[in-house]
GUVOVO-333808 format. One line per field, with one value per residue (C-alpha): residue number from 1; x, z, y. Coordinates in steps of 0.05 Angstrom, whole numbers, plus 32768, in hexadecimal, padded with zeros to 4 digits. Layout:
<rs>
nr	c(NUM:...)
xx	c(X:...)
zz	c(Z:...)
yy	c(Y:...)
</rs>
This chain:
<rs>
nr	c(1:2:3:4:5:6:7:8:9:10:11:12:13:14:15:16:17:18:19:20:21:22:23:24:25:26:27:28:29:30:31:32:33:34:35:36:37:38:39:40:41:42:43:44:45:46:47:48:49:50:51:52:53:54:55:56:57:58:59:60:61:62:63:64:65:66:67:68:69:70:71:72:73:74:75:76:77:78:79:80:81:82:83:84:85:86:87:88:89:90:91:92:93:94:95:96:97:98:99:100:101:102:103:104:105:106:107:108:109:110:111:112:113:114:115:116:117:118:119:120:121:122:123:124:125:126:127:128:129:130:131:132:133:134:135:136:137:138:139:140:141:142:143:144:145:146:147:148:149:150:151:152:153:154:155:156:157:158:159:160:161:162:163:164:165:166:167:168:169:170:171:172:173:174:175:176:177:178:179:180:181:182:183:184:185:186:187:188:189:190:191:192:193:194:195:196:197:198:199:200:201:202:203:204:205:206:207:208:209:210:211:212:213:214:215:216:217:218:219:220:221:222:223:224:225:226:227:228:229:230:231:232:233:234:235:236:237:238:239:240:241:242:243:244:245:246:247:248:249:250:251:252:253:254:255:256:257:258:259:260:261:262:263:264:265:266:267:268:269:270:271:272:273:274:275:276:277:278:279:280:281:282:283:284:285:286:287:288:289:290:291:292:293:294:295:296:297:298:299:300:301:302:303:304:305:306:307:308:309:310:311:312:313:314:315:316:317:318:319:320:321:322:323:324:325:326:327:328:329:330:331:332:333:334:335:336:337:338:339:340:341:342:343:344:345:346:347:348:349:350:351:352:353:354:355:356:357:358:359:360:361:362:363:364:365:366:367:368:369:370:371:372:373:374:375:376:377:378:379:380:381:382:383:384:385:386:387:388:389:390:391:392:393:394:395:396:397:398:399:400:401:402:403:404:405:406:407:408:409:410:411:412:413:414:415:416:417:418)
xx	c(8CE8:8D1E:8D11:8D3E:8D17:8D35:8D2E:8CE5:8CD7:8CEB:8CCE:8C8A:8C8A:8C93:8C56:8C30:8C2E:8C12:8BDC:8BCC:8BC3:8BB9:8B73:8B64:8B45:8B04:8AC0:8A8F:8A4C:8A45:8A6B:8A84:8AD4:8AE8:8ADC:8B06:8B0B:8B0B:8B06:8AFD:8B2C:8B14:8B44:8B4F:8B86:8BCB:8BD2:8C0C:8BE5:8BFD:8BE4:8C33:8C22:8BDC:8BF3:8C25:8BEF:8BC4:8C02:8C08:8BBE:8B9C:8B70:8B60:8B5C:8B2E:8B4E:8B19:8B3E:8B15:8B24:8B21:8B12:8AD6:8ABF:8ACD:8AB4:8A6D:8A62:8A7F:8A43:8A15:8A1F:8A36:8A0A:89E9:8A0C:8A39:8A7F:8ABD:8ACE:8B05:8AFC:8B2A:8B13:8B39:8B43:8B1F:8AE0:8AFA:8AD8:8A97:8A9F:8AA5:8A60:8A53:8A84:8A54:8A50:8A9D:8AC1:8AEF:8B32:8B59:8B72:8BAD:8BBB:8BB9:8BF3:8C13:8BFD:8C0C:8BE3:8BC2:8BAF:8B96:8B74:8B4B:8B36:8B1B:8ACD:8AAE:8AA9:8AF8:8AF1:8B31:8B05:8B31:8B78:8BAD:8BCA:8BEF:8BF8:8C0F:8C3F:8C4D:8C8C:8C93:8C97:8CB3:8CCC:8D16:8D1D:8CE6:8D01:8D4C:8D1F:8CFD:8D43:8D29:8D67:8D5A:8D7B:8D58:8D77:8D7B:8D2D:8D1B:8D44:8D1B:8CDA:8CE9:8CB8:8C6E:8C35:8C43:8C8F:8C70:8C40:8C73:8CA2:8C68:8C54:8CA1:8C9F:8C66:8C7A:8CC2:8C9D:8C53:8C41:8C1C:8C46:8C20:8BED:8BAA:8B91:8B6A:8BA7:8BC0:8B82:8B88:8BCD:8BBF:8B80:8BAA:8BD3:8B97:8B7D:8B38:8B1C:8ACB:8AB8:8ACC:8AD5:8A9A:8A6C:8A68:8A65:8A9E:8AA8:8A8E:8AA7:8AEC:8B13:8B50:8B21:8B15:8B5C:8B71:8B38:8B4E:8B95:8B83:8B59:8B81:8BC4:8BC0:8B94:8BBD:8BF4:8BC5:8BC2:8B7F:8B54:8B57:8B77:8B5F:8B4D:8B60:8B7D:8BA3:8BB8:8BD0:8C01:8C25:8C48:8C41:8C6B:8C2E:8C40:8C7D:8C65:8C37:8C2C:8C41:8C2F:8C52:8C0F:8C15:8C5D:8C39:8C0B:8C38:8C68:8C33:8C0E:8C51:8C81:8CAC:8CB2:8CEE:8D05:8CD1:8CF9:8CDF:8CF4:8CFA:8CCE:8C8B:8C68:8C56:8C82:8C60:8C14:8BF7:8BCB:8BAB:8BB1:8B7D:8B62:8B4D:8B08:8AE5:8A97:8A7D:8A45:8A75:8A6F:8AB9:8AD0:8B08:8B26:8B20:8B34:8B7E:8B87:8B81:8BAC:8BD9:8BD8:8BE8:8C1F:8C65:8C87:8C48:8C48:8C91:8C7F:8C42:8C74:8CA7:8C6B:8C47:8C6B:8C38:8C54:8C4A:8C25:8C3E:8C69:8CA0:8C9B:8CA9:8CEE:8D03:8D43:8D1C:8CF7:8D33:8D5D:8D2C:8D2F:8D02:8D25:8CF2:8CF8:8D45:8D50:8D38:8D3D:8CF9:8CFE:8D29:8CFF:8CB6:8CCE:8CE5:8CA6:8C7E:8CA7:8C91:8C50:8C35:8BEA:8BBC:8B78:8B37:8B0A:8ABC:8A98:8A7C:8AC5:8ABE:8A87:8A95:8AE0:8AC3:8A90:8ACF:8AF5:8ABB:8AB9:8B06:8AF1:8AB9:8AF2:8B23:8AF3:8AD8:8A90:8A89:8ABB:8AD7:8AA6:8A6B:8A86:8A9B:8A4F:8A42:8A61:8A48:8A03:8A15:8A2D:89EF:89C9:89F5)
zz	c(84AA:84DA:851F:8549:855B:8599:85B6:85A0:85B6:8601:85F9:85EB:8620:8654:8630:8638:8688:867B:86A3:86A0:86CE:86B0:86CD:86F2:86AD:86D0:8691:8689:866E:86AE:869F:86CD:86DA:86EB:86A4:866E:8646:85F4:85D8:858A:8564:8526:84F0:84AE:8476:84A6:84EA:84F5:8524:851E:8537:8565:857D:8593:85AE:85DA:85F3:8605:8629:8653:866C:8664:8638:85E9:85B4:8570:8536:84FC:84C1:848C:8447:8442:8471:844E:8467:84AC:84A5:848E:84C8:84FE:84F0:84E2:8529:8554:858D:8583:8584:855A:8561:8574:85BD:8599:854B:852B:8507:84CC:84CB:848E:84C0:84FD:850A:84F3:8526:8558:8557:8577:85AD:85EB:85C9:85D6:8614:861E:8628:866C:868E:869D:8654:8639:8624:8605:85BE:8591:85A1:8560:8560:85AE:85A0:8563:8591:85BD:85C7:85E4:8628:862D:861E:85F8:85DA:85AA:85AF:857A:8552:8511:84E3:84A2:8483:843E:8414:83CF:83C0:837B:835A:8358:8320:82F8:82F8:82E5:82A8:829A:829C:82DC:8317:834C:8389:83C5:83C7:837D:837A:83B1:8392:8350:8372:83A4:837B:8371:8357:830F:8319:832D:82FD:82C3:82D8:82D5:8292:8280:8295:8277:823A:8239:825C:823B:8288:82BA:82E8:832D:8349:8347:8338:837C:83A1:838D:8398:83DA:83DB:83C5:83E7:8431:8420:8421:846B:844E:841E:8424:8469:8490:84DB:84EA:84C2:8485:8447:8418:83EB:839F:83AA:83CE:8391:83A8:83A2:835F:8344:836E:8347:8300:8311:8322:82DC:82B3:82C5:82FA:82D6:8293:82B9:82F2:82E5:8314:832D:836B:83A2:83C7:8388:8380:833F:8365:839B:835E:8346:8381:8367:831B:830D:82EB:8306:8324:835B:8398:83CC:840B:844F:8481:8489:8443:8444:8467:8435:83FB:841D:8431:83F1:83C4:83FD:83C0:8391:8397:837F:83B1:83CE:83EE:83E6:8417:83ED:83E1:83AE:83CD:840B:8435:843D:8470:8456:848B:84E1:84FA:8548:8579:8597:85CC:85C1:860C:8604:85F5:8620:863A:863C:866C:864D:8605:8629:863B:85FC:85DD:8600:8603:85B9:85B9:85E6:85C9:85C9:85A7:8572:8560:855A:8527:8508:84FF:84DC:84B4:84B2:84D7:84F1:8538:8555:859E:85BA:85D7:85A0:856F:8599:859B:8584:8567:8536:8525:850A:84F0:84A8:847D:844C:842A:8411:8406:844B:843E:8487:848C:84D7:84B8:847F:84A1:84CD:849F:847F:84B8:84D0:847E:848E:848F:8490:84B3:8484:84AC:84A1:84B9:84C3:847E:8460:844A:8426:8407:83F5:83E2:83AC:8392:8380:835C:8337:832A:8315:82E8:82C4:82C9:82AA:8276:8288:8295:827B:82AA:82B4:82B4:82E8:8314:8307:8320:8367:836E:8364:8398:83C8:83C8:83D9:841D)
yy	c(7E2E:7E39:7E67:7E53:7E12:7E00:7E44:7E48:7E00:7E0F:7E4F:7E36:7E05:7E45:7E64:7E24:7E2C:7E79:7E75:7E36:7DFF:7DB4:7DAD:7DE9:7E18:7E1F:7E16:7E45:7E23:7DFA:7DC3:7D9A:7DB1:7D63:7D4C:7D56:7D8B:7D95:7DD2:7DE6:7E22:7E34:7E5D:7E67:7E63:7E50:7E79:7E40:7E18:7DD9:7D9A:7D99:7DD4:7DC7:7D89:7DB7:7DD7:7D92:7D76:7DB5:7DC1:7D78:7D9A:7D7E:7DB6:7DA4:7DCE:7DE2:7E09:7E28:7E2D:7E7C:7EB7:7EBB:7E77:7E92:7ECD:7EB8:7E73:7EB3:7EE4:7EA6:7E8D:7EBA:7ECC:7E82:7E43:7E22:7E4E:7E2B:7E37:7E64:7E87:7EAD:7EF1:7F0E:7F58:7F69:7F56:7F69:7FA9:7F8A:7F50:7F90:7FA9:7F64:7F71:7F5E:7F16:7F0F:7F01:7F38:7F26:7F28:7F6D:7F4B:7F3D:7F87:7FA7:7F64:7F78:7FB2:7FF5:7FF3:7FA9:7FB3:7FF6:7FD1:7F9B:7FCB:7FD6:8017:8004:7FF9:7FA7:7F8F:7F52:7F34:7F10:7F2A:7EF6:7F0F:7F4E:7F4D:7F7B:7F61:7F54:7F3B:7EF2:7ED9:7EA0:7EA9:7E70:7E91:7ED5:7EB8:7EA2:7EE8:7F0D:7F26:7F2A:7EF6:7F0A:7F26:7F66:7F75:7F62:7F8C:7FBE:7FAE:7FB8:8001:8026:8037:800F:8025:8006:7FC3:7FC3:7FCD:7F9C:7F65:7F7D:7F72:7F30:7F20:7F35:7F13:7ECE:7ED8:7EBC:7EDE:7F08:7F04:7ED5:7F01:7F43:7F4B:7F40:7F80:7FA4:7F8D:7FA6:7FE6:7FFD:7FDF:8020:8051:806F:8066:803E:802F:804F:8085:807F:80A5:8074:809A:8070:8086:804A:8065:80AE:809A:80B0:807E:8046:8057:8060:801D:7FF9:8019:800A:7FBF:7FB4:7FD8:7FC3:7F8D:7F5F:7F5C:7F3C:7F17:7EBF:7EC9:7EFC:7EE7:7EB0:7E75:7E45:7E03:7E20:7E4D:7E23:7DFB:7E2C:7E3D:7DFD:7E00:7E3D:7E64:7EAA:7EBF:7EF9:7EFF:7F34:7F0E:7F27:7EEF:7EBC:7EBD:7E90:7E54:7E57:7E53:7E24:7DF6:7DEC:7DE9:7DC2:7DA9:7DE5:7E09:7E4C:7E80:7EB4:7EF3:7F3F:7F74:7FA4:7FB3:7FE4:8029:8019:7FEA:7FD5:7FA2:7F67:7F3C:7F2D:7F0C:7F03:7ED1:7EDD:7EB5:7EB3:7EBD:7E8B:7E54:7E20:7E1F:7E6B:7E6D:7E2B:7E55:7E91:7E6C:7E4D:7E91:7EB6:7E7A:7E78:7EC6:7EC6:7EDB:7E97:7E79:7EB3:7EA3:7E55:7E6D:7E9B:7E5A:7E34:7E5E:7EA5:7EC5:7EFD:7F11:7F48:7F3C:7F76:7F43:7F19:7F4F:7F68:7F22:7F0A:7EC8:7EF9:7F1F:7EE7:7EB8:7E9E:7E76:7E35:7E2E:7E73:7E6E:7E7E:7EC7:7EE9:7EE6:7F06:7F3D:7F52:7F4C:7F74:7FAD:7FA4:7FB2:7FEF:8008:800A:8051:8047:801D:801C:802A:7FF3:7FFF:7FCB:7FC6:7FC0:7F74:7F82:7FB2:7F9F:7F58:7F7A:7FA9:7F5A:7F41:7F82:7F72:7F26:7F39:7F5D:7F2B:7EFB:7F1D:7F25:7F73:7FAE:7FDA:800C:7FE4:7FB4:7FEE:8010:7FC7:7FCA:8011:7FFC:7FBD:7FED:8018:7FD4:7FC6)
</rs>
């Protein structure tokens, strides 16, 4: 990926001094402030944390960072809610936004982030982050407006046009318009069009302002009539052309290489994924389109548990790792596209461009993507659950083991049980 390096690089070096002095980040737990510090992050998937990039933030403040990645935001999800409030949490975990709202009924368990900090975020990321008594608790890392990655020599194979524009062009339409165009590839290739069947519920339902709760608490999920069509859309037409029914396998980490489908739904953190577990496939591009418009799949957020035993170390290397110029570096590895006000007017965003992905403009077309989004779902705090149950209901589908209405007389009976 190329991001104007050297501007980033200096960039990140002024970030590292953001409030932070080389011995000086005071430890809460009572340990003693002359020793040396180590802290522990703990993510998921790629947030574009690299070890050179920790090891920036080591040289600057004398302090050692421990990086645990888990496989899935699943993972995280389940050793967060396990732990929290006890012991065992990294001195800094990251929470996905599908669970977001559900890690906000703990709220009093978090450190809330600095006054000083406010304002550096977008509204909407802040305002999520914010608990009842006024407590911004979380630090914004990413959001994810989505584009359309595709195999560029695949498509060339299919008949399909393989330039950026005249895809994008190919793919300004509804769901139905994406739908037929994967059953016309399928048909000319007899190969499966796109990666997984639950990615596209996931695209889908990210375009509804509710899905399985509504903001006062009210449990909509089995009568929410948009859930319903999304679901029969997704087995009915999704599925036919899906190689999986949903990400995250080895399988499917497999194919990103293999050439077994030519399409995914790419929100930005999705490019480090693809990049970094096919480095010597060539032929991804990405187009400026989406189906529907736009939709936004994923940002996560940095939370401090306040009975770690180093919270105003954790505290620094959060906000340090939030911080514009750090935000563009994560951007340069991994495609993660910034949520930071001053990163997102930055001329380092604007002309930024990915090789591995042909040199799409990468800066240029996230952002377009973002400014498509229309709708921000509202996600209760039973919204993983709930969304989780609706995929398996997709998978028992995919694989055979329950038709469509008994699997979806399935997750209604699950959902009655939560």
């Amino acid at each position: 990926m190329r991001t104007s390096r050297r501007t980033i690089a200096a960039a990140v070096a002024g970030a590292a001094a953001f409030a932070l002095v080389a011995t000086g980040c005071s430890q809460g737990g009572g340990t003693d402030p002359n020793e040396p510090v180590t802290l522990t992050l703990a993510t998921f998937n790629d947030f574009g944390y690299t070890d050179e990039l920790l090891a920036q933030f080591t040289e600057e403040t004398g302090i050692e960072v421990v990086h645990n990645k888990a496989a899935t935001s699943n993972d995280a999800r389940a050793n967060y809610f396990q732990k929290l409030g006890k012991t065992g949490l990294a001195d800094v975990e990251a929470v996905e936004i599908d669970w977001f709202t559900e890690a906000m009924q703990y709220a009093d368990l978090l450190a809330p982030v600095p006054a000083d900090l406010q304002g550096r975020w977008l509204d909407w990321k802040e305002a999520s982050a914010t608990d009842s008594a006024g407590n911004l608790i979380a630090y914004g890392t990413d959001i994810g407006p989505q584009g359309i990655c595709y195999r560029s020599d695949l498509f060339a194979a299919a008949g399909l046009p393989t330039d950026r524009a005249e895809v994008a062009a190919l793919f300004d339409g509804d769901w139905d318009n994406f739908f037929e165009i994967g059953a016309q590839y399928k048909a000319a290739t007899g190969k499966p069009f796109i990666d997984s069947a639950n990615s596209v519920l996931q695209g889908i339902v990210n375009q509804y302002e509710l899905a399985y709760e509504d903001p006062d608490g009210t449990i909509i999920a089995t009568e929410n009539p948009d859930i319903r069509a999304a679901y029969d859309a997704v087995v009915e037409k999704a599925v036919p052309i899906a190689a999986y029914s949903g990400q995250w396998s080895e399988d499917w980490f497999a194919s990103l290489a293999s050439g077994e489908f030519a399409v995914m739904l790419c929100p930005g953190w999705m490019l480090g994924v693809i990049s970094g577990n096919a480095p010597e496939t060539t032929g991804w591009d990405i187009a400026d389109a989406f189906p529907g418009g736009g939709g936004n799949w994923g940002g996560s957020y940095l939370t401090v548990p306040a009975n770690g035993k180093n919270v105003e170390a954790a505290q620094k290397l959060a906000a340090w790792l939030t911080s514009p110029e750090v935000q563009l570096q994560a951007f340069a590895n991994a495609g993660t596209f910034p949520s930071q006000v001053e990163a997102l007017a930055s001329d380092e965003l604007a002309s930024a461009t990915n090789e591995y992905f042909n040199n799409a403009p990468t800066g240029e077309i996230l952002t377009d993507r973002a400014n498509a989004i229309t709708v921000a779902t509202y996600k209760g705090p039973q919204y993983f659950q709930f969304h989780d149950a609706l995929q398996n209901a997709v998978t028992r589908v995919f694989d055979g083991l329950e038709d469509q209405e008994t699997s979806w007389n399935t997750w209604v009976t699950e959902v009655s049980a939560f």
